[in-house]
Phi, psi and omega in degrees: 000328178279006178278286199302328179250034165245357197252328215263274192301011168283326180310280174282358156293322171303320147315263192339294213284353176268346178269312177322303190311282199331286186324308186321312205277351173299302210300325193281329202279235162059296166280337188293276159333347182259327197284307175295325175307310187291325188299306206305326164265345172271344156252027177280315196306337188285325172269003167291305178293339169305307188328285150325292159312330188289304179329291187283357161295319186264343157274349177278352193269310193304283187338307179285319180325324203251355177271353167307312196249083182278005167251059157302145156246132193283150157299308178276182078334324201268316186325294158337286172291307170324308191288345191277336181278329194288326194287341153304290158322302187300341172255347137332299178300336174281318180277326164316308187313281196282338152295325153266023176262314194298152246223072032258178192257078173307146168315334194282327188325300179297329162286317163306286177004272188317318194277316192318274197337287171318270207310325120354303179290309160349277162308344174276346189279309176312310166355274215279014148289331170268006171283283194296341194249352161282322187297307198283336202068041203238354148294320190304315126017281198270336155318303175302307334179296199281296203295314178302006227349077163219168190279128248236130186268149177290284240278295177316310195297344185257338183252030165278345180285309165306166182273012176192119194289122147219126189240056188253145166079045202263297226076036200291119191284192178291297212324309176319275199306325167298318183296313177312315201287346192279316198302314217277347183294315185272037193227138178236011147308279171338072176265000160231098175278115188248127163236025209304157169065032178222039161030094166262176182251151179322284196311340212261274180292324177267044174250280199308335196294290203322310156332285173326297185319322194255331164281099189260015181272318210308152206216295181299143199205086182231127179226079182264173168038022174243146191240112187331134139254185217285309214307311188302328164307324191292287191304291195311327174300315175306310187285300181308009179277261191330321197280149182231011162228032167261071183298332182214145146200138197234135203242019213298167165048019168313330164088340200231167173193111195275123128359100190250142216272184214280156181265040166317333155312322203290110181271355229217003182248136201226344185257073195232154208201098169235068179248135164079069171204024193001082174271334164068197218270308184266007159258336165304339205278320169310290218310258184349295188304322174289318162327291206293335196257338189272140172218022158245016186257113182246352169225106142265132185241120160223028177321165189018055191242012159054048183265161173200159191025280184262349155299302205271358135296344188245027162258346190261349198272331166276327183276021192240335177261343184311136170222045182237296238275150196208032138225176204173110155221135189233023211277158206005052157267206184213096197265348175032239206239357186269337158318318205263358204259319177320305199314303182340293191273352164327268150023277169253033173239314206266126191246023175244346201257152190225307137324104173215128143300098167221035145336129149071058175250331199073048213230101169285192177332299178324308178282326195276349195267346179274341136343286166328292195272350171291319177283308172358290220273342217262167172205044164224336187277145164302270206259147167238118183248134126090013189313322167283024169242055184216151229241068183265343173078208194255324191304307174314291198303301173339282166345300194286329192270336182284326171278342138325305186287074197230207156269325203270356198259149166224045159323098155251017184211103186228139188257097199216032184293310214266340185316101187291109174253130182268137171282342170293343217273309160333295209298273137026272193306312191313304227304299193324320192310291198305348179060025168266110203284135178312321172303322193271339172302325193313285181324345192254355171262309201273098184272346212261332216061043187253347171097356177218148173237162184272204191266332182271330176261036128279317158312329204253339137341262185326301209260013178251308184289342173108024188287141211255062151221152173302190179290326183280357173295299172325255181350307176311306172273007153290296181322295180289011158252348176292081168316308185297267165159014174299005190075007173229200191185108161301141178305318179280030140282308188259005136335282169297344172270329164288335155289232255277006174272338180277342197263291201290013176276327165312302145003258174310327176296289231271356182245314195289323188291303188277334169280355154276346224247306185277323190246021157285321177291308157327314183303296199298314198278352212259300184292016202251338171293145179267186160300136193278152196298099213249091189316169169272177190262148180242071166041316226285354199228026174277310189272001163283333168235014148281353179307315193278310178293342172267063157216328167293290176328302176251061159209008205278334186245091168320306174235179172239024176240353157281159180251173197281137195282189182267005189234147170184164204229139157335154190281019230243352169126354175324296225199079168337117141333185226168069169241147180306177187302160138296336174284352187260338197283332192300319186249063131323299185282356181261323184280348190243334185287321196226093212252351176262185192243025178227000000 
């Protein structure tokens, strides 16, 4: 027994001195690994600072390289100012440089040191203030601003930081708008401009056109409710030619309207709004023309534009080859029945428009049935907007629901709010559908046999066979068979109203039936025409008056290392303005992308 237990600590001593080895030898791998890790950062640190020293050596040499050439003329102002901050910074740094460089190193040394550094940071803040006020334009701004001698608006100076101006219903003079567009020449923010509603002025709009040409972040556009003359329409047609970073414009409320030439150039506009511009019969027939050519417009408004007869063929004869555009609101024109016969082939040849507005067309029953067979074929348009509000009757709506209703159709949205209904008419169609005869309709009202019923179990009728009008219709057609006004309704009341309501409808079929008849042969001469002989748009007066505003742009700045003089003459035709070239203006966004000059 005494064995076994003098054999147990023997045991765990051994254990023990065998957990002891282990650790020693954890704790030496441990420094070993600490030791190599600490060499290992200590010389990436040692060849960071090589590095780092080679880097700021070869920018201070650039730097002293360009104070050698002290008459350089800088091309920018921001530019200009920069190097004047960098050559500051750099003797700064240099005087820093030689206060801890000197031997030994005194305190006051290590204080200077520190204030250059600070005064260093300093200069870098300022930079980049002068950096951020070159990007926005927002010294060109309040300087145009000082030479036109007008008040520079707070509302322009803060959303020049931003991406997008909207200045409607401001009330802007020319002065205003010329000082903007000059802010907008130095500016690669802005990509959307509103100028709706402020009566520019000719000289005004051909500033913002100019602007266009030359600003290639501006992507948005709107001068709506400003009012065009041709000339100003000629030009502003020229830059939407040229341009290729003009994605939306809206051109609403022009009051006027210039024969805008065919876009074939034009890649880049997909957003476009010519509503309330009474383009009439002969602006449509560019429009139609422009259609067959254009494949980057994808939304068009051409609402209140007075088109009729041969504008609106020949606007559906371009939209039948079109394969962009895929909203199309064509709401209060008058497309009446030769619109609705065009709409037809509209329908089935063209397979991109998914949207359509033809609200307020005038476009009866008649036109709804080529409509009708134009959805038959189509198996791409959505939405049909305001369609009832056109004097299509209950026979249009019928038509049209018959014609959606296929598989091929892919309608989810038709609009019949507006649909003038007659309830005798409802009333009338059911009895028949249903093979119910008036007398046995009578009887079922007249439970007494007295040949009259009141108004209300005439109601309470209608509404035990299921007849498909509301209550208040019921009431309507209660009201017109009570003849007397006594509250009741005779059989040989309503007997006779339903026989001569059936007749003239026999009528009316039988008259609709021979003007269809007369206007298939109209139809057949009307789509077999072709496009009337379309003059080209001619130029001749776009650089005279594209002239005065690129003459204003480059002469408003003697340089642009000058500050701007005191004499100057109103916009009033005096005195040319006084802005830099355009050509130096041109390459903005490359000059603005890259601000130093090293």
């Amino acid at each position: 027994m005494s064995r076994s237990f003098d054999s147990e600590p023997d045991a765990f001593r051994a254990m023990h001195t065998d957990s002891s080895d282990t650790n020693a030898s954890q704790n030496n791998l441990l420094q070993h690994l600490d030791t190599l890790i600490t060499a290992r950062l200590s010389d990436f640190e040692t060849r960071f600072s090589e590095q780092q020293k080679e880097m700021s050596s070869v920018h201070l040499a650039k730097i002293e390289g360009l104070t050698a050439k002290s008459a350089y003329q800088f091309k920018r102002k921001g530019n200009e100012q920069q190097y004047k901050h960098s050559v500051d910074v750099c003797e700064k740094l240099q005087a820093a440089n030689t206060a801890l460089s000197s031997q030994p190193v005194s305190s006051s040394s290590l204080e200077c040191a520190r204030t250059k550094i600070s005064e260093e940071e300093e200069e870098r803040k300022k930079l980049l203030i002068t950096k951020e006020n070159v990007d926005i334009g927002h010294h060109s701004y309040v300087e145009a601003c000082q030479l036109l001698e007008t008040a520079p608006i707070r509302k322009v100076k803060e959303q020049l930081k931003e991406t997008e101006i909207c200045l409607q219903h401001v009330g802007l003079n020319t002065k205003d708008v010329i000082a903007l567009t000059y802010a907008l020449l130095n500016n690669n923010r802005v990509e959307s401009l509103d100028l709706e509603d402020n009566r520019l002025t000719h000289e005004a709009i051909l500033h913002v056109v100019e602007v266009l040409r030359h600003n290639i972040t501006l992507s948005s556009l709107s001068l709506s409710d400003n009012k065009f003359s041709p000339n100003c329409a000629l030009v502003l047609a020229d830059a939407i030619t040229n341009s290729t970073w003009l994605t939306h414009l809206s051109l609403s409320g022009m009051s006027s309207f210039c024969s805008f030439p065919e876009q074939q150039n034009n890649v880049s506009l997909v957003w476009l709004n010519l509503s309330n511009n009474a383009i009439g019969e002969t602006g449509a027939k560019f429009i139609g023309k422009a259609l067959t050519i254009n494949d980057t417009v994808e939304v068009l408004d051409l609402s209140w534009n007075h088109v009729r007869r041969m504008g609106a063929v020949t606007i559906c004869k371009g939209l039948q080859t079109n394969s962009s555009l895929a909203n199309l609101n064509l709401a209060w024109n008058g497309f009446a029945y030769e619109g609705g016969i065009a709409l037809e082939e509209v329908l089935k040849q063209n397979l991109a428009l998914k949207v359509l507005d033809i609200s307020n067309n005038r476009i009866n029953w008649e036109g709804v049935v080529h409509i009708s067979r134009g959805l038959r074929g189509n198996s791409v348009l959505q939405i049909l907007k305001q369609i009832g509000c056109n004097p299509i009757a209950m026979e249009g709506v019928q038509k049209l629901l018959q014609a959606i209703h296929t598989t091929r159709s892919s309608v989810i949205h038709i609009s019949f709010e507006s649909v003038k209904r007659i309830p005798l008419t409802l009333l009338v169609r059911y009895i028949g559908m249903m093979g119910i005869r008036i007398m046995d309709l009578f009887r079922m009202f007249d439970a007494d046999n007295h040949a009259l019923v009141t108004k209300a179990n005439f109601i309470r009728g209608l509404k035990k066979i299921g007849a498909p009008i509301s209550e208040q219709d019921m009431r309507m057609v209660a009201r017109r068979l009570d003849k007397r006004g006594e509250g009741t309704i005779s059989y040989s009341i309503l007997a006779n109203g339903v026989r001569n309501h059936m007749r003239e409808e026999r009528k009316e079929d039988r008259r609709q039936e021979i003007l269809e008849m007369k206007r298939r042969e109209h139809r057949k001469a009307l789509l077999n025409m072709g496009y009337n002989e379309i003059k080209p748009v001619y130029f001749t007066e776009v650089n005279m008056f594209t002239s005065s505003a690129s003459r204003n742009f480059s002469r408003l700045l003697l340089s642009s290392a000058s500050s701007f003089s005191s004499k100057h003459e109103s916009v009033n035709g005096k005195e040319p303005l006084r802005l830099p070239p355009l050509a130096q203006e041109s390459n903005r966004a490359k000059s603005a992308s890259q601000p130093n000059m090293y």
